[in-house]
C-alpha positions in Angstrom: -21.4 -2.2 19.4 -22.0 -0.2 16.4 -19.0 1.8 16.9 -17.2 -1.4 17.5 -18.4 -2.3 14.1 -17.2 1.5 12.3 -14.1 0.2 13.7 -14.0 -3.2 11.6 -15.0 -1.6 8.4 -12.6 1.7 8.7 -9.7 -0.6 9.6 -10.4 -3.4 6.7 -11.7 -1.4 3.7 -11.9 2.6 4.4 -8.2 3.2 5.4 -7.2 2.2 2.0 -9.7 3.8 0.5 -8.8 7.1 2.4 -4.9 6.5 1.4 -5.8 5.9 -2.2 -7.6 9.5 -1.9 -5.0 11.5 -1.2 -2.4 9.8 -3.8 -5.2 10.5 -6.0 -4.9 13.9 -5.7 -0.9 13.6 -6.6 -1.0 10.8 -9.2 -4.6 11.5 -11.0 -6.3 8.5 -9.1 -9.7 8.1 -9.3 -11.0 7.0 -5.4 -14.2 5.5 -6.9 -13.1 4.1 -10.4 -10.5 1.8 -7.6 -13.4 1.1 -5.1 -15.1 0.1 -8.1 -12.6 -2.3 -9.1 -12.1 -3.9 -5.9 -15.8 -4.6 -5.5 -15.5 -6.0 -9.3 -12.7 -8.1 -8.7 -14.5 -9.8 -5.2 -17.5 -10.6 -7.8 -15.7 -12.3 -10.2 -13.4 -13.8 -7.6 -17.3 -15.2 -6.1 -18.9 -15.7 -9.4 -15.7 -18.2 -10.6 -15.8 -19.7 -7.5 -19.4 -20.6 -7.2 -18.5 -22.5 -10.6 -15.9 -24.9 -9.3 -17.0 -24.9 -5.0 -17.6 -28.4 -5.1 -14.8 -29.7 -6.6 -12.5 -27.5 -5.1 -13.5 -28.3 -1.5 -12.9 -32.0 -2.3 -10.0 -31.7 -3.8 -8.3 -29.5 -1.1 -9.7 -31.9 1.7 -8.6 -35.2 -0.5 -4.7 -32.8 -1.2 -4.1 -32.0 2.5 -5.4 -35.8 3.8 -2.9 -37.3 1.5 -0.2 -35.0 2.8 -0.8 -35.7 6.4 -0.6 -39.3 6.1 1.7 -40.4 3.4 4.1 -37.4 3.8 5.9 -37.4 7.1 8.8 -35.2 7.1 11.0 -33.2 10.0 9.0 -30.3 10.7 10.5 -29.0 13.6 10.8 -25.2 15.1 8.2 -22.1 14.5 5.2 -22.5 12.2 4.8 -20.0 9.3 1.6 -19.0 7.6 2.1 -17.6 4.0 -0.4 -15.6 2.5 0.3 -13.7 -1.4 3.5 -15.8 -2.7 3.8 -14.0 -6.2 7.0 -12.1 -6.1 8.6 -14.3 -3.4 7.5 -17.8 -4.0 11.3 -19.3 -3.0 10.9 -18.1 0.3 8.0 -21.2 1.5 9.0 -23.7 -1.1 12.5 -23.3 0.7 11.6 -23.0 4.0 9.2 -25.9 3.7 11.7 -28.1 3.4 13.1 -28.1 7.4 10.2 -25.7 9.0 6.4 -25.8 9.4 4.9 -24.1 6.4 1.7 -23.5 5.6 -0.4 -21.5 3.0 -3.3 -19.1 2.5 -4.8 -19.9 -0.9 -7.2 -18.3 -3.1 -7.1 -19.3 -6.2 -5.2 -21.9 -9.1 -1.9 -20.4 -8.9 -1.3 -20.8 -5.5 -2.8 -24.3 -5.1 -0.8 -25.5 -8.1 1.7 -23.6 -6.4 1.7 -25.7 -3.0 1.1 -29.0 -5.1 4.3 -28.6 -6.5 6.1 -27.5 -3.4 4.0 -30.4 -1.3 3.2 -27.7 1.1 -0.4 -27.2 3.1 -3.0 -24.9 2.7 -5.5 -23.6 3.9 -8.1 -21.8 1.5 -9.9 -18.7 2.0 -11.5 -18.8 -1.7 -14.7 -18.1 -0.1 -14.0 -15.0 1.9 -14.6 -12.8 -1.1 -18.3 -13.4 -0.7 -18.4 -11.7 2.8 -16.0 -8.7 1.3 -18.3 -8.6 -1.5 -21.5 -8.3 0.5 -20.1 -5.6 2.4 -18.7 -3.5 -0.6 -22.0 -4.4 -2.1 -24.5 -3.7 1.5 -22.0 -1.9 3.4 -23.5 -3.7 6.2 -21.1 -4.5 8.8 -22.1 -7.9 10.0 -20.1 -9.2 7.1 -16.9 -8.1 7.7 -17.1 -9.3 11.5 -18.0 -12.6 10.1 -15.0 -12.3 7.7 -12.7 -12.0 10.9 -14.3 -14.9 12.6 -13.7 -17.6 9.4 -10.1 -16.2 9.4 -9.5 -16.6 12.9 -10.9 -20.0 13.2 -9.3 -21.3 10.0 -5.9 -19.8 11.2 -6.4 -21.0 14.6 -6.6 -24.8 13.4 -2.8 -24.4 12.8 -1.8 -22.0 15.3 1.4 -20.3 13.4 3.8 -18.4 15.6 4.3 -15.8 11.9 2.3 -14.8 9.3 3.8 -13.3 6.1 2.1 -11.2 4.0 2.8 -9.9 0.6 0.9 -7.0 1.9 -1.2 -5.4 4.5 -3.6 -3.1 3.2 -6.3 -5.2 1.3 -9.5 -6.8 2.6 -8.3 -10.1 2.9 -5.3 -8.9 4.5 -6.2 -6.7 7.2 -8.8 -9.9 8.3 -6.1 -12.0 8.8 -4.4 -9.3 10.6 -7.7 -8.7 13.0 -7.3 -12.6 13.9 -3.4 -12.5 14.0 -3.3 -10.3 17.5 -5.9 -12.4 18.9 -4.1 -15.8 18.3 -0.8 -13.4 19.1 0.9 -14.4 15.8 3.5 -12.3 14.4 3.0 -10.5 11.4 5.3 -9.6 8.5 5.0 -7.4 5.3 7.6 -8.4 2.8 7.7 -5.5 0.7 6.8 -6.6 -3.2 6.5 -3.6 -5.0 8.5 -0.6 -5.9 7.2 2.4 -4.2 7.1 6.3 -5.4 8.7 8.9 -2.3 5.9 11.6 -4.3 3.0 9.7 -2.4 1.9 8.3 0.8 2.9 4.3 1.3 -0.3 2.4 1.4 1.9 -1.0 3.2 3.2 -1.8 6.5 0.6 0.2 8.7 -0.6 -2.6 10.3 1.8 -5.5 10.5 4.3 -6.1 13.4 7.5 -6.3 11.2 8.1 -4.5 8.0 10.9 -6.0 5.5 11.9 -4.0 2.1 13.7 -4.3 -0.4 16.7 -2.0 -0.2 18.2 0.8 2.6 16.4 3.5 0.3 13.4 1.9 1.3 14.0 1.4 4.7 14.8 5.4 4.7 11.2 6.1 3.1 9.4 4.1 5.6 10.9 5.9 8.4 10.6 9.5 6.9 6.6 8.7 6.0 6.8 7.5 10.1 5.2 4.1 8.8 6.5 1.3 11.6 9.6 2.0 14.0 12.6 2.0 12.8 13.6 -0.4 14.8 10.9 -3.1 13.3 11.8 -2.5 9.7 14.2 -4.5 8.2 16.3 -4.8 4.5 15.0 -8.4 3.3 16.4 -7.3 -0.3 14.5 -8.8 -3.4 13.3 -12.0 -2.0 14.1 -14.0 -5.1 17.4 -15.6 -6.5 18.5 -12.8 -9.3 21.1 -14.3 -11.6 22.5 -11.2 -13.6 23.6 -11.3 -17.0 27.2 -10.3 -17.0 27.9 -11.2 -20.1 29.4 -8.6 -22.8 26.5 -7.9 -25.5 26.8 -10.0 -28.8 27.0 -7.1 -31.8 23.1 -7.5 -33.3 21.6 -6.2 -36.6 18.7 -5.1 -34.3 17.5 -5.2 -31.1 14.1 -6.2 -29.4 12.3 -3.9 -27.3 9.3 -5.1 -24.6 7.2 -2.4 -23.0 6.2 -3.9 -19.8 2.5 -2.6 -18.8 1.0 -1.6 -15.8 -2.8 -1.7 -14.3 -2.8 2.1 -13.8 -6.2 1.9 -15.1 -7.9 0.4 -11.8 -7.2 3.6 -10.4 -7.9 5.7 -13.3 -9.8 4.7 -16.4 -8.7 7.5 -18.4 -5.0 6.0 -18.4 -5.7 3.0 -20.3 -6.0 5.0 -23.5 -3.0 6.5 -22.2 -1.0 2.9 -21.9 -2.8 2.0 -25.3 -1.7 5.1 -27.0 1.8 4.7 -25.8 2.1 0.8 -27.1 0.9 2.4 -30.8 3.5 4.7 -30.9 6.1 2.8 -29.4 5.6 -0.2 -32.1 5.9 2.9 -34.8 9.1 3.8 -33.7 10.2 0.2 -33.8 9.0 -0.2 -37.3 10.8 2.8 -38.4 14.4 2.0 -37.1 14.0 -1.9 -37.8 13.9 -2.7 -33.9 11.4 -5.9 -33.1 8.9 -4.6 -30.8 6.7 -6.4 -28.3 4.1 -5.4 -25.7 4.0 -7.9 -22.3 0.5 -7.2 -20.7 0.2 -6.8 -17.2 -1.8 -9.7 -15.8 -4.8 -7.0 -15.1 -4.8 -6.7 -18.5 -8.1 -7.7 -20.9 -6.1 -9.6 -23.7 -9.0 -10.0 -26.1 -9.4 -6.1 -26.2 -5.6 -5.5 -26.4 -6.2 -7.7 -29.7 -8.6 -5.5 -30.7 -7.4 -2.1 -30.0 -3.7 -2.9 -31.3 -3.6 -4.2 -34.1 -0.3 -5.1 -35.7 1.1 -5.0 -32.0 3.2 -8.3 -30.9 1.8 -9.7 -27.5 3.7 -11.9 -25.0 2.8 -15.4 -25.2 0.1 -16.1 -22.3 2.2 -18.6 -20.9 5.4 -17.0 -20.8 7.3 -16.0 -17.7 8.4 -13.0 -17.3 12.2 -14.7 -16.9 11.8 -16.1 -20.6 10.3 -11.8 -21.1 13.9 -11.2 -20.1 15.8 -13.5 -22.1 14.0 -13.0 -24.8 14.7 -9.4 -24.9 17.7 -6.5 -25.2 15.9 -3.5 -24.5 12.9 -2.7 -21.7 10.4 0.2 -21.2 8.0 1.0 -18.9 6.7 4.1 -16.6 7.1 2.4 -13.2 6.8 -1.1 -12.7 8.3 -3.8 -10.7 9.4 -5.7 -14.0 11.3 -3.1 -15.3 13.4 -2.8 -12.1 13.6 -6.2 -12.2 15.0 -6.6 -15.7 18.0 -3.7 -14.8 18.7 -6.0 -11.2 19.5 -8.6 -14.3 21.7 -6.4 -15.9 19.2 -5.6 -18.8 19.0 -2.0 -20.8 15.8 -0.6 -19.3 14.6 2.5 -20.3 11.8 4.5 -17.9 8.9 6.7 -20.0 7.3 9.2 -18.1 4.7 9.8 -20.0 1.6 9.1 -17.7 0.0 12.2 -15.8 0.9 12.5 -12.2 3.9 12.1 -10.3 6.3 9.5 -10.1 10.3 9.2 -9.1 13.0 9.8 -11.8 14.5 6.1 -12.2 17.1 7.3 -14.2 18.5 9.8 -11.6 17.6 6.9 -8.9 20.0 4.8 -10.7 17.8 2.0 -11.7 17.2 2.7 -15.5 19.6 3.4 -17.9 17.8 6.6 -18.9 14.3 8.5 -18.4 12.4 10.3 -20.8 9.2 12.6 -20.2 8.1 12.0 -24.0 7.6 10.0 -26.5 9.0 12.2 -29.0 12.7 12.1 -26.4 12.5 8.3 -26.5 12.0 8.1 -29.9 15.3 10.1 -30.7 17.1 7.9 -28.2 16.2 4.4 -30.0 17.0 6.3 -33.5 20.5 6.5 -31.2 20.6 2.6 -29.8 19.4 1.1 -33.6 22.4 2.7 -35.0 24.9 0.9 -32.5 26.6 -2.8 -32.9 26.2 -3.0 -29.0 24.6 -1.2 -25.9 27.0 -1.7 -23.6 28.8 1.8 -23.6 25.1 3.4 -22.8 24.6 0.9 -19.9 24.8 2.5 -16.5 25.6 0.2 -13.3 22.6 -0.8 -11.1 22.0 1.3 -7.6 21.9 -1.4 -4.7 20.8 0.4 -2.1 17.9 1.3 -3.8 17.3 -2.8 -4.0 20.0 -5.1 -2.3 21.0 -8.7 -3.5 21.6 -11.3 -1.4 23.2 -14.6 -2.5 20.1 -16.2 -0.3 17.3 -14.8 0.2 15.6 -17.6 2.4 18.7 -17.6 4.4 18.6 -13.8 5.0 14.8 -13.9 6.2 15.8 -16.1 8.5 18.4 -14.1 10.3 16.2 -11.8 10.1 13.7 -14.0 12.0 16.4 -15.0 14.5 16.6 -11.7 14.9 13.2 -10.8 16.2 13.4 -13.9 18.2 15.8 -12.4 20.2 14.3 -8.8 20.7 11.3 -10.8 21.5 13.2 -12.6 24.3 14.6 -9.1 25.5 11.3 -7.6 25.8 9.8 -11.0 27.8 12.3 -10.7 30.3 12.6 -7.0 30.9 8.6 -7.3 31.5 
C-alpha cells in the first residue's frame, strides 16, 4: 500500500517537480523557489476560499438548478468536460451550443465565464486544501483523497473527453488519475509557446496531445512525448483577426513590454524584468516613443507601483486584445502575448536579455527582430523613431511554427471525429 501511495504522489506533484529540475539547470530555475510557489499559490487559493465557501456553494447549487430546469436545449452526441479555458475559451462556449459541455471551475473567472456562456460546472475550489496539506505534510493520504473527490464529482456526469489546458499540475494529473478509471478520453490543448533548449513539461500523461503548429508537433515527437500518431495540429484555438492594414505615418509610436512570471521559478529574475522595464521606459523617453509596461497576471501591482516609478501600467481591466490595439510596437523575452501580437500582424520585437536559454524568435520567424541587449534594442528604436512607418521592417509571420484556422471549434472537432474513428478501428481489430 505505501508504494501504491509513492506512486500517487510521484505521478501528481514529484514528476513536475523532477522536470522543472533539470530545465533549471538550462534556464537558471530555482526547483525550490517553484515548489515554494506552488505551495503558496494552493494557500492563498484555500485562504480566499475559506472567505467566500458559503456563498459560493449556494450560489453554484442555486446556478446549475436554474440551468437544469429552465434551460432545456438539444444536447445531443459526446459529453465534454473542460478544465483551464484561458487561452481557448471559444472552444466550450461554441461547442455548448449543439454538444454536452461541461466545466471544471475554480475560481471567479471561470464561473463568470460559464454564466455568460450558460454552460455547467462543476467546481473543484476546494481541492487546493488536499494539495495544500500534502505540499504542506507530505502525507499521502491527501492526495488519494484528492483522486477520490475528482472521480466522484467527474463521475456524476460521466464525460466521454476531458480537455485540459494542461497536464502537469496537481489538479491536473487528479483528474487524469480519475479519467482512466471512468475511461474518459483525455486531451492537452497546447496553450503555451514552448523552448526546443528544454524538456516539455505537457502531454506526458494525457491520451491525445493537440499543438499549436507542425513545428510543435515535430518537437513533441523528437522529445518522444506521446506517439506520433496521437498528436495533432489544433492551431491557436482562438479566432485571430490580423491587422492587414497598411501603417498610418505617426509622429511616434507606442511600445508595450509584455511581462512574464519568470520569477516563480527564479526570484533573482524579477529584478531582472524590473530592471529591464526602467531601462526600456528611458529609451522611450529619449526618442519621444510612449512607453507602457502590461504586467503579467502573476504580477504584484502595488510593488510594480512602487518599484517603477514614472513607469505607465496597463489598465487592470484591460484585455490584452484592447493591449494590441492600443499599441504599434511589442517586446518581450518569450511570452505567449508577444507571439500572439505578431499572429495579428503587429511589430514585435524579442529581448534576450534574461539568463538561460531560450529559442531565437527572430530566426524562428515569429518576431520581427531579436536582440541579446539592451544596449542593441536601444539602437534599433533610435532606428524605428526616426521612420514615418514600420512597414518596410515588418517581416511576414512563420505558420508552421503556429497555424491559423478560419475555425478553430470546427477544426477540434475533425479532429475529434478523427479519434472517433481510430477508436472504432482499434474496438474491432480487438
Amino acid at each position: 500500500m505505501d508504494n501504491y501511495y509513492k506512486k500517487i504522489s510521484q505521478f501528481i506533484v514529484w514528476d513536475l517537480i523532477e522536470t522543472i529540475k533539470i530545465i533549471g539547470t538550462i534556464q537558471k530555475y530555482d526547483k525550490n523557489h517553484f515548489l515554494n510557489s506552488i505551495t503558496l499559490g494552493h494557500r492563498n487559493a484555500v485562504k480566499k476560499y475559506k472567505k467566500y465557501k458559503f456563498a459560493l456553494v449556494f450560489f453554484d447549487r442555486l446556478y446549475n438548478t436554474i440551468l437544469k430546469l429552465f434551460l432545456k436545449r438539444r444536447k445531443e452526441g459526446k459529453r465534454f468536460l473542460f478544465y483551464g479555458i484561458k487561452n481557448y475559451p471559444s472552444l466550450p462556449s461554441e461547442m455548448n451550443k449543439n454538444h454536452k459541455v461541461t466545466m471544471l471551475v475554480s475560481g471567479k473567472p471561470d464561473r463568470l465565464f460559464a454564466l455568460k456562456n450558460l454552460i455547467s460546472y462543476l467546481s473543484i475550489t476546494d481541492l487546493h486544501q488536499d494539495i495544500y496539506n500534502y505540499l504542506n505534510r507530505r502525507d499521502d493520504k491527501y492526495l488519494c483523497e484528492l483522486v477520490e473527490k475528482v472521480e466522484k464529482r467527474i463521475k456524476t456526469i460521466n464525460p466521454d473527453y476531458i480537455v485540459l489546458d494542461g497536464d502537469c499540475l496537481p489538479i491536473q494529473r487528479a483528474i487524469i488519475l480519475a479519467s482512466r478509471k471512468l475511461e474518459a478520453i483525455t486531451i492537452f490543448i497546447q496553450d503555451a509557446i514552448y523552448s526546443s533548449t528544454s524538456p516539455l513539461i505537457d502531454g506526458k500523461a494525457v491520451d491525445y496531445i493537440l499543438v499549436l503548429g507542425e513545428y510543435y508537433k515535430n518537437l513533441y515527437i523528437k522529445q518522444g512525448v506521446g506517439k506520433p500518431e496521437n498528436i495533432y495540429i489544433l492551431g491557436y484555438p482562438q479566432m485571430i483577426e490580423k491587422n492587414e492594414k497598411k501603417q498610418i505615418a505617426k509622429d511616434y509610436y507606442t511600445v508595450y513590454y509584455l511581462g512574464q512570471a519568470l520569477e516563480l521559478y527564479n526570484k533573482n529574475l524579477l529584478d531582472v524584468k524590473l530592471e529591464t522595464v526602467r531601462e526600456i521606459n528611458k529609451i522611450c523617453k529619449k526618442i519621444d516613443m510612449k512607453f507602457i509596461y502590461r504586467p503579467h497576471p502573476a504580477d504584484n501591482r502595488k510593488m510594480l507601483k512602487i518599484r517603477l516609478p514614472g513607469v505607465s501600467l496597463v489598465p487592470e481591466r484591460e484585455s490584452l486584445t484592447e493591449t494590441f490595439a492600443h499599441g504599434d510596437i511589442f517586446i518581450s523575452f518569450s511570452s505567449t502575448s508577444l507571439v500572439e501580437a505578431a499572429m495579428r500582424s503587429k511589430f514585435c520585437l524579442q529581448l534576450t536579455n534574461f539568463p538561460g536559454k531560450v529559442d531565437n524568435f527572430g530566426k524562428l520567424g515569429i518576431s520581427d527582430n531579436t536582440f541579446n541587449t539592451i544596449e542593441e534594442l536601444e539602437k534599433y528604436l533610435i532606428e524605428l523613431s526616426k521612420s514615418p512607418s514600420l512597414d518596410k521592417f515588418k517581416s511576414k509571420f512563420n505558420n508552421n511554427y503556429i497555424q491559423l484556422f478560419p475555425n478553430p471549434t470546427a477544426r477540434f472537432l475533425e479532429i475529434i471525429d478523427d479519434i472517433e474513428k481510430n477508436k472504432k478501428i482499434f474496438e474491432t481489430e480487438e
